[in-house]
C-alpha positions as CSV (number, residue, x, y, z in Angstrom):
1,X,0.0,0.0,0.0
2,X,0.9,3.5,-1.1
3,X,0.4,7.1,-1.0
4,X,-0.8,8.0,-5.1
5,X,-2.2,10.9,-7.0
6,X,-3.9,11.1,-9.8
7,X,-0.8,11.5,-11.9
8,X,0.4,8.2,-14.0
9,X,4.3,8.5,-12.8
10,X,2.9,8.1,-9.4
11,X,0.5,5.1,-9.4
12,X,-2.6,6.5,-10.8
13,X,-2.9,4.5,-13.9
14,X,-4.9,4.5,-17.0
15,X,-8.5,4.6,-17.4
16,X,-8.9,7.7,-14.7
17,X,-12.2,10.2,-15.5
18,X,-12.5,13.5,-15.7
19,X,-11.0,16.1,-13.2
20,X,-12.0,17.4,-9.8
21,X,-10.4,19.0,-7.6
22,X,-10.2,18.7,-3.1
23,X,-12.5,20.2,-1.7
24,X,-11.7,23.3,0.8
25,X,-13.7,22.9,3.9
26,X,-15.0,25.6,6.1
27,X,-14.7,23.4,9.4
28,X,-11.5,23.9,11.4
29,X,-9.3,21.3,10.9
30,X,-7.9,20.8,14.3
31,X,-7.5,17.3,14.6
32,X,-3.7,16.1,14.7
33,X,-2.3,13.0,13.7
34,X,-2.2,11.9,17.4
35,X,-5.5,12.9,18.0
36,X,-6.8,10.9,15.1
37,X,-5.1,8.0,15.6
38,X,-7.1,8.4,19.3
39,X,-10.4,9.1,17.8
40,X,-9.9,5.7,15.8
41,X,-9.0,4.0,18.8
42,X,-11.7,5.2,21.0
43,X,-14.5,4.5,17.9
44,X,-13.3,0.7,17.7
45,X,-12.3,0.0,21.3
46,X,-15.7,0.0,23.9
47,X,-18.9,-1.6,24.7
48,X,-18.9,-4.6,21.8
49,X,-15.8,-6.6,24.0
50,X,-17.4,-5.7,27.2
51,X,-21.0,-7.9,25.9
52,X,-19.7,-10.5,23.3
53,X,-16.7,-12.3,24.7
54,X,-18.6,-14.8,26.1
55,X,-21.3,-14.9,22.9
56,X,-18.1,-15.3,20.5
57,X,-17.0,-18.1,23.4
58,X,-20.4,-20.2,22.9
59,X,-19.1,-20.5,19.0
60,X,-15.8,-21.1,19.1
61,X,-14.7,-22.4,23.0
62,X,-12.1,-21.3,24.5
63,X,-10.3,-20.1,21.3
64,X,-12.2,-17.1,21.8
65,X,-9.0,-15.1,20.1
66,X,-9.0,-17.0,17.2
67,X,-12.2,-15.2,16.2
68,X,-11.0,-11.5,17.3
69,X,-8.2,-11.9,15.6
70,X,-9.4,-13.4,12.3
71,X,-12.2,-10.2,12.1
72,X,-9.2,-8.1,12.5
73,X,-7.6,-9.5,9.2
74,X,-10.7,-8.7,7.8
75,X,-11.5,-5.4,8.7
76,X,-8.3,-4.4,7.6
77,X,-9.1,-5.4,4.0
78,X,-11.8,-2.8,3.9
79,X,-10.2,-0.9,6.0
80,X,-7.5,-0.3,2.8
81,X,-10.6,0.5,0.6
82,X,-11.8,3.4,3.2
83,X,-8.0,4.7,3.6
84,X,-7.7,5.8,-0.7
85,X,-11.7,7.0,-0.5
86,X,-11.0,9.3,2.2
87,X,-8.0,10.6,1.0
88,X,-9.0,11.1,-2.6
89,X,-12.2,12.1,-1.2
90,X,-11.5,13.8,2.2
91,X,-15.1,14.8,3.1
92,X,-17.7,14.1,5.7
93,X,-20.3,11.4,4.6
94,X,-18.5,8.1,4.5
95,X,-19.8,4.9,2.6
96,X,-22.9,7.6,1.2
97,X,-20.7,10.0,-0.5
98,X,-18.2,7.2,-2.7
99,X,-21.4,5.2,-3.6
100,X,-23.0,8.4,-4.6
101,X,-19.5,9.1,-6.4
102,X,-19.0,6.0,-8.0
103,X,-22.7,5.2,-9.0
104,X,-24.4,8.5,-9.2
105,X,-28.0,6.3,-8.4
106,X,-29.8,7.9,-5.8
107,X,-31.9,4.7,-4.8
108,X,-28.5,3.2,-4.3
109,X,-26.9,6.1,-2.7
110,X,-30.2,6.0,-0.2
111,X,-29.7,2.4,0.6
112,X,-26.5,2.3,1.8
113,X,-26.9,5.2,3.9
114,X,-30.3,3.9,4.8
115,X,-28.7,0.6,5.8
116,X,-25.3,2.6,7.8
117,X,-28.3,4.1,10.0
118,X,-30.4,1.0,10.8
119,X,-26.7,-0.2,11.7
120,X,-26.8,2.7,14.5
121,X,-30.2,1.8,15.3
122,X,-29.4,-2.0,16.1
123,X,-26.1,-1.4,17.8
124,X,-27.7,0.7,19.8
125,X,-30.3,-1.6,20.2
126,X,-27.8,-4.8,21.7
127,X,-25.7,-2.0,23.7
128,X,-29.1,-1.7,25.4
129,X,-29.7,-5.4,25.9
130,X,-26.2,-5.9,27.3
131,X,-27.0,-3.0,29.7
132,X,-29.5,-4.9,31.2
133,X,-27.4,-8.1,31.8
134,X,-24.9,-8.8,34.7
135,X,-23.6,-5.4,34.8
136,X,-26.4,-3.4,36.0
137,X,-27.3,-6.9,38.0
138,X,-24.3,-5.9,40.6
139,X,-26.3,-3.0,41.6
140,X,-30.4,-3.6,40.8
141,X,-31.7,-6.4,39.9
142,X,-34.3,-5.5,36.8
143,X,-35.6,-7.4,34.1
144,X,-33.5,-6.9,30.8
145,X,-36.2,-6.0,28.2
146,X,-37.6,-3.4,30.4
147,X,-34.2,-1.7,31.5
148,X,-33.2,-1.8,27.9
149,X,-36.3,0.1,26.7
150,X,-36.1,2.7,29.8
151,X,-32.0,2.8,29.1
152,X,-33.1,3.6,25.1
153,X,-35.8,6.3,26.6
154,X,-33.4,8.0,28.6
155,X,-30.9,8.2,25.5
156,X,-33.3,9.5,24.0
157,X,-34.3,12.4,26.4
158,X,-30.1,12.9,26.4
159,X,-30.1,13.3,22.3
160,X,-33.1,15.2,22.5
161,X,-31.4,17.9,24.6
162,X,-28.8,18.1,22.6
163,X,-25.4,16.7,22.3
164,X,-22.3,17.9,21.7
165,X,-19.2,15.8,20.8
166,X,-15.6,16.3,20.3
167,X,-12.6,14.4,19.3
168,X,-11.3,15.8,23.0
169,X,-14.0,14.5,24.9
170,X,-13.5,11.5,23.1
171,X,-10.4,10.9,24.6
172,X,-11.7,11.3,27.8
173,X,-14.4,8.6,26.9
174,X,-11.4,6.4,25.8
175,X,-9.3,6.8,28.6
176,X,-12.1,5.1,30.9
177,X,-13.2,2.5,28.5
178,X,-9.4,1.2,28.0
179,X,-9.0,1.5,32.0
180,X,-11.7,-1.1,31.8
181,X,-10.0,-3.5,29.4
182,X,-6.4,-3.0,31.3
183,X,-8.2,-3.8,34.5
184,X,-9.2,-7.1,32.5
185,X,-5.7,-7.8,31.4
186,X,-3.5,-7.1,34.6
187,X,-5.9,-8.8,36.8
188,X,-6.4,-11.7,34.8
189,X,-2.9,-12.2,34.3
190,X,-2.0,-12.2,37.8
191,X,-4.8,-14.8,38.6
192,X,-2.8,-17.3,35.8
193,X,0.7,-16.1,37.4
194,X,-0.8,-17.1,41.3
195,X,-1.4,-20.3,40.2
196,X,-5.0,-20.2,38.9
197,X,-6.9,-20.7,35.5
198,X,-6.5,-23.0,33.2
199,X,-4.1,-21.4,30.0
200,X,-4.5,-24.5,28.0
201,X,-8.0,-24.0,27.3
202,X,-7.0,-20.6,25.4
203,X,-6.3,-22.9,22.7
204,X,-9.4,-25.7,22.8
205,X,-12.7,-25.1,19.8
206,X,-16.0,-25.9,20.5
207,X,-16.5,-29.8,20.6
208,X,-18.5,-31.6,17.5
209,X,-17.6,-28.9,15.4
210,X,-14.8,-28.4,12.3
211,X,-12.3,-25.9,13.7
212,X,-12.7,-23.5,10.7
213,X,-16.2,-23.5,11.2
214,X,-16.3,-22.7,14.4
215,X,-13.7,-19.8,14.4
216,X,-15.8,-18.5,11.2
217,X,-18.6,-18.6,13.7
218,X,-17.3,-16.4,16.3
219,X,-15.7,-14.1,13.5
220,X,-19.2,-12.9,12.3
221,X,-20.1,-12.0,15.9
222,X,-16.4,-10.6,17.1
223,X,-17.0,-8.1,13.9
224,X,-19.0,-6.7,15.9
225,X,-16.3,-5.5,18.2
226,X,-14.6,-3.8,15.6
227,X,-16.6,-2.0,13.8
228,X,-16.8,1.9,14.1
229,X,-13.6,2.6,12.1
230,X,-15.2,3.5,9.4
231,X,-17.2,6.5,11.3
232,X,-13.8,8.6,11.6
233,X,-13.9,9.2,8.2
234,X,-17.0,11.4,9.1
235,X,-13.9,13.9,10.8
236,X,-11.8,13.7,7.6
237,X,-12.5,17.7,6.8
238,X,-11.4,18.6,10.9
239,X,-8.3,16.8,10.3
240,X,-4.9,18.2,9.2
241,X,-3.9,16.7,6.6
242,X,-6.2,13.8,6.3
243,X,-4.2,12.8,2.3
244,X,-1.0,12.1,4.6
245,X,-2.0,10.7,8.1
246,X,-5.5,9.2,7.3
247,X,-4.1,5.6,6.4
248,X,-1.5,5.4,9.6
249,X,-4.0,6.6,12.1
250,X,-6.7,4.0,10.6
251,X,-4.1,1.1,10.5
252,X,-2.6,1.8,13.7
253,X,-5.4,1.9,15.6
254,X,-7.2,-1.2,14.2
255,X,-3.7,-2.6,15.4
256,X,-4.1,-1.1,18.9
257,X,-7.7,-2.4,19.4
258,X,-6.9,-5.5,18.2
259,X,-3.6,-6.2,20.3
260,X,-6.0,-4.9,23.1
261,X,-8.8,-7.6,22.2
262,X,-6.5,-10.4,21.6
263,X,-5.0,-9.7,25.3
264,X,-8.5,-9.5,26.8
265,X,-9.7,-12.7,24.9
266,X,-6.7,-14.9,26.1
267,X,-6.7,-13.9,29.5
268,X,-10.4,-14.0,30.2
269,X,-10.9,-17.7,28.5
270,X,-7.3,-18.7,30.7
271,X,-8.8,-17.1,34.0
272,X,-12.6,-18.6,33.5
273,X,-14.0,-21.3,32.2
274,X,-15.8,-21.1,28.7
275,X,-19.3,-22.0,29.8
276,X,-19.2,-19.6,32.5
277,X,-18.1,-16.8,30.1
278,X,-20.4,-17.8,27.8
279,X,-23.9,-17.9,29.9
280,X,-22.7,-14.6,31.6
281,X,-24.0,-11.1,29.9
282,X,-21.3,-9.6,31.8
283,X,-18.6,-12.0,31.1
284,X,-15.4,-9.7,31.7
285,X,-17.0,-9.5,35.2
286,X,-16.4,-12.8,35.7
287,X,-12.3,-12.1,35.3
288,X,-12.4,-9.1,37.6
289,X,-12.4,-10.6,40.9
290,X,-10.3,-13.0,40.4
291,X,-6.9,-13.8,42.1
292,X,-4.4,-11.3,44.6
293,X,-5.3,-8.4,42.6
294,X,-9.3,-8.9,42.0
295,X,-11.2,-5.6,42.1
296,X,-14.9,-4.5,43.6
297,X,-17.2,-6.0,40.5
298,X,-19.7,-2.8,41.3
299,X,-16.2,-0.4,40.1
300,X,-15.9,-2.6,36.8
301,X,-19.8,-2.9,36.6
302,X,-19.6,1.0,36.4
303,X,-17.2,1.8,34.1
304,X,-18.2,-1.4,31.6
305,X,-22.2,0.1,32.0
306,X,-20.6,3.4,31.1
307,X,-19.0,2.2,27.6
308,X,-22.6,0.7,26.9
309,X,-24.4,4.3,27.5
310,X,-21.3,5.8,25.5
311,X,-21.5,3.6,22.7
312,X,-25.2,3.4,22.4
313,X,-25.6,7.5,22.7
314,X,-23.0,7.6,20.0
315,X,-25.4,5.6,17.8
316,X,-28.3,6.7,18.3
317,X,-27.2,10.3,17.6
318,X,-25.7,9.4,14.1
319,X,-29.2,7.5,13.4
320,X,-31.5,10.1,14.3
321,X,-28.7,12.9,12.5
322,X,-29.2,10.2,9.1
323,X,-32.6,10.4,9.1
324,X,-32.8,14.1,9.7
325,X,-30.6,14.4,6.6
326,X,-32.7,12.3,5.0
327,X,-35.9,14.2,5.2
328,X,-34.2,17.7,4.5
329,X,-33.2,16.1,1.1
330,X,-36.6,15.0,0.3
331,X,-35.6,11.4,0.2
332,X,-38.1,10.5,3.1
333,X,-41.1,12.0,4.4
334,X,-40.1,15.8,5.6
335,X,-42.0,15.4,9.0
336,X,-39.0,13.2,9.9
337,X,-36.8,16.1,9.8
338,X,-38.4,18.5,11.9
339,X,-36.3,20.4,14.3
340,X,-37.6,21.6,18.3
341,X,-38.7,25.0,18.2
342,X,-36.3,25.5,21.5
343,X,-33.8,22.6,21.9
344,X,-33.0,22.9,17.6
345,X,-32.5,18.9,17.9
346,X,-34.4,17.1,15.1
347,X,-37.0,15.7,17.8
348,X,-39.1,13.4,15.0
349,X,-36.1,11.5,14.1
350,X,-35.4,10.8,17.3
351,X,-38.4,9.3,18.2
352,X,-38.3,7.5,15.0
353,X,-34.9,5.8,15.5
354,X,-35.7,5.6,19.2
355,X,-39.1,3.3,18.4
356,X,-37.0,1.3,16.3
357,X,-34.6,0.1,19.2
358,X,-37.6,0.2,21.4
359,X,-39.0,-2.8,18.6
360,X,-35.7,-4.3,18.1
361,X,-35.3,-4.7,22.0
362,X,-38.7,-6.7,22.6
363,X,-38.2,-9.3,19.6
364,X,-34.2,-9.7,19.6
365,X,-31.4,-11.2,21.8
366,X,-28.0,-10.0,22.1
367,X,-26.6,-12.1,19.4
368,X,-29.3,-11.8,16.7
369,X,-28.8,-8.0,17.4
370,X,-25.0,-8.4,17.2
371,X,-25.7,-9.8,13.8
372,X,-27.8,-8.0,12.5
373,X,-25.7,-4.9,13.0
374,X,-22.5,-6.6,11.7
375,X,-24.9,-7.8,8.9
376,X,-25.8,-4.8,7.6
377,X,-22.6,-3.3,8.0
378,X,-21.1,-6.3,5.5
379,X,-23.6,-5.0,3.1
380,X,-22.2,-1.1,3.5
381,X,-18.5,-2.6,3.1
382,X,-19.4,-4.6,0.0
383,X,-20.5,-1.5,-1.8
384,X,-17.6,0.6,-0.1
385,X,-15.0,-2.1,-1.9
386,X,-16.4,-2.0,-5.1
387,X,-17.1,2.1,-5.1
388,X,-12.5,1.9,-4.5
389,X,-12.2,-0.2,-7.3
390,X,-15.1,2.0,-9.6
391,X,-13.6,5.3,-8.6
392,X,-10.4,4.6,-10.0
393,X,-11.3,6.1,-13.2
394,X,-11.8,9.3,-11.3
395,X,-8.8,11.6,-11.3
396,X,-7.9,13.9,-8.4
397,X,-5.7,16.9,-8.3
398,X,-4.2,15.9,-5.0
399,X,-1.9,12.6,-3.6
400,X,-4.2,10.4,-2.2
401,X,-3.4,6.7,-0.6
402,X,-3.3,3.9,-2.9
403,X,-4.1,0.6,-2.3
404,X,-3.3,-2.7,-3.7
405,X,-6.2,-3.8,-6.2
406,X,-6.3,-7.2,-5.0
407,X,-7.0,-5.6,-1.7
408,X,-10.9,-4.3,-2.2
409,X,-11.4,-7.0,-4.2
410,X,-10.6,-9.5,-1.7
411,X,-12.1,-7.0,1.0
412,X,-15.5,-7.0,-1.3
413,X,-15.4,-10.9,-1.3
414,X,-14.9,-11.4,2.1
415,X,-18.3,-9.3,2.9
416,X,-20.2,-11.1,0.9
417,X,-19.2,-14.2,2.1
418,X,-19.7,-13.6,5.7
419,X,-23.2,-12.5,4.7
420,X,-24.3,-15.6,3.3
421,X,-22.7,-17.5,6.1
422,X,-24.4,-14.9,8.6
423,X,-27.6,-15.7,6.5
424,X,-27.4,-18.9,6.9
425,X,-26.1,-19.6,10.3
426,X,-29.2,-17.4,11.8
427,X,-31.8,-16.6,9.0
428,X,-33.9,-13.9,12.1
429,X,-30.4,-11.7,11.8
430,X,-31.5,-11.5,8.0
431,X,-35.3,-11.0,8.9
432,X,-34.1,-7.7,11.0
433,X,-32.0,-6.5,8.6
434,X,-34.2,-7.0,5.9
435,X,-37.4,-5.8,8.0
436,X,-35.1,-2.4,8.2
437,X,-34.0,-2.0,5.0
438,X,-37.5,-3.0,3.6
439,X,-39.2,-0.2,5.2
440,X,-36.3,2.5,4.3
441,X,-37.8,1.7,0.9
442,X,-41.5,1.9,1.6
443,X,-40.4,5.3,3.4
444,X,-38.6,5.8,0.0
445,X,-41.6,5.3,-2.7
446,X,-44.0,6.8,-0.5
447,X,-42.1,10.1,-0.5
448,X,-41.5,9.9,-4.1
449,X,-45.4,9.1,-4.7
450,X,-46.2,12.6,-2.6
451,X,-42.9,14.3,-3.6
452,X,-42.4,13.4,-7.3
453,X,-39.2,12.0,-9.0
454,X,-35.7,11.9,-6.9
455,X,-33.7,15.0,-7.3
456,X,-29.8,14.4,-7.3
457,X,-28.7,13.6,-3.4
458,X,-26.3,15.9,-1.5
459,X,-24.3,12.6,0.3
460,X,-23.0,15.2,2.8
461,X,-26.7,16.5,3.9
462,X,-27.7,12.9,3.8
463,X,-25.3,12.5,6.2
464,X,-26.1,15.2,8.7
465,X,-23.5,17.4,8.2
């Protein structure tokens, strides 16, 4: 992989369209290459380890790493295709703006973004579910479905305020959320160094299953964990310099997260046996207070209940800002778009995403949620893979990362295969997913019935900017 520009002496090629030029952005770009590399760090590192180490444990046993770090490889393939779109194309609006680019379709261009916010909306959705499980249990003892749907109500009530974000308080966020995971890792390997645990079992697969299979198993859940890299390209006008330090920051923090994971996977399956990780919904509790340096469960309780609220807010504010963009387009209904009078927070949307996760709460489970997420994500990174390799006829005025070909074409291969195996292995996650995406449509033709023919979409309004 390397940096390219349009020009043929430096990788650019044949074939290459017509001209444009980089866009000058009016945002500030304050964001360093420290900072960024944090950002990406903090959007992949959180609540998904902290709920599905022990889910990921019922597919593969105590291998549990094998999965984490397979869905690393992965990522990293369309983690390549991301790194040349955002630096040929360094603007807010992500997987929306290259499909737009590369297929100038708006049905297509609303789908993917349609399917990036139902993605929000489900996340959300098992961040509440996993609220609701062993971690809040050390304190109240609730039943799950309704603390998830008052846990998505006062979200809600948060977003409708208003919320405002920064790559700074981001760090902050961070900091707390890897104390979390370090607690994990220092206290569970002191447990195995006193004499306790069992390491071997760090290296046993589920019983009565092909080892492949079982490691692809827990791969299409552990995705999970890692997605949210692809949201810092939404920063890519704040940054300085985003043609230059984009790729690094991405790379080297899917390489921090993952180190981090692979750490927490192995100690947690050495300190506690599988089955216990896996019928726990706080399964990194179960590490904790272990061995000479075990720690009050209620402090990890706290801090692993405040990366679920963290990552769920996150999502549900980029679900409710999609549709928002959505209706001031024209490409849904414009009643989902209006803004409070007072608060100026697009209050329709909100309760719109919010009933969603309400719905998604009462008929799913942690892992079909999981899935369904990671599902619809697949779909996003299919198109993202393809749009790399599509785009390459367009020429830019600027040097832009380059990657390998083989690279998005693998990346766009591997998506689709882990949605047919994710389609397969548990057809509901496909249900969900297509329930969601069925009625962005219906939202779609209705609006076009009442509005008349698509106009051309803006990707970054779509996107909320």
């Amino acid at each position: 992989m390397e940096a390219s520009s349009s020009r043929p002496s430096l990788g650019g090629g044949p074939g290459l369209g017509a001209g444009s030029t980089q866009v000058v952005s009016p945002l500030k770009p304050a964001i360093t290459r420290t900072l960024l590399l944090v950002f990406v760090v903090g959007d992949v590192l959180g609540a998904g380890i902290y709920a599905l180490v022990g889910t990921v444990g019922g597919k593969t046993g105590g291998a549990i790493w094998s999965a984490f770090l397979l869905a690393l490889v992965l990522a990293v393939f369309t983690a390549g295709a991301y790194s040349e779109l955002v630096t040929k194309y360094p603007q807010a609006a992500g997987a929306a703006l290259y499909v737009n680019r590369a297929f100038r379709t708006p049905p297509l261009t609303f789908v993917v973004a349609f399917a990036v916010m139902a993605s929000g909306i489900t996340s959300a959705a098992t961040l509440a579910t996993a609220f609701g499980g062993d971690y809040l249990s050390e304190f109240v003892d609730l039943p799950q479905v309704l603390v998830g749907l008052v846990f998505v109500a006062i979200i809600a009530l948060i977003n409708f305020r208003g919320i405002s974000e920064s790559v700074k308080l981001n760090l902050g966020l961070t900091a707390i959320e890897l104390t979390g995971l370090l607690l994990v890792v220092v206290i569970g390997a002191a447990f195995l160094f006193d004499g306790g645990g069992e390491p071997a079992r760090a290296f046993e697969f589920k019983g009565g299953e092909s080892v492949p299979l079982a490691i692809l198993a827990g791969t299409t859940l552990a995705f999970f964990a890692l997605i949210g890299f692809e949201d810092s390209v939404n920063v890519a006008e704040e940054t300085q310099e985003p043609s230059k330090i984009y790729p690094r920051a991405l790379f080297g923090g899917l390489l921090i997260a993952g180190i981090i994971y692979l750490l927490v996977t192995i100690i947690a399956s050495m300190a506690v046996p599988t089955g216990t990780l896996t019928e726990s919904d706080g399964p990194l509790l179960e590490v904790v207070d272990q061995g000479p340096l075990g720690v009050s469960t209620k402090l990890f309780s706290a801090i692993a209940l405040f990366a679920l609220t963290n990552g769920a807010l996150i999502n549900l504010i980029m679900a409710s800002r999609l549709v928002y963009g959505m209706a001031a387009q024209g490409i849904v209904p414009k009643a989902l778009g209006r803004v409070h009078p007072q608060r100026r927070t697009p209050w329709v949307a909100i309760l719109f995403t919010t009933a969603l996760a309400m719905i998604l709460i009462v008929i799913g489970d942690l892992e079909s949620l999981a899935g369904t997420t990671v599902l619809l994500l697949l779909i996003v990174f299919v198109f993202v893979n393809v749009s790399a390799l599509v785009l390459r006829r367009d020429r830019v005025e600027h040097e832009h990362f380059h990657v390998p070909t083989p690279i998005p074409v693998i990346g766009a291969i591997i998506c689709l295969a882990l949605i047919v195996y994710r389609v397969i292995d548990d057809p509901g996650q496909l249900r969900f997913a297509a329930g969601l995406l069925v009625l962005g449509a219906v939202l779609y033709l209705v609006n076009r019935a009442v509005a008349g023919p698509a106009k051309p979409i803006d990707p970054k309004a779509l996107a909320g900017d």
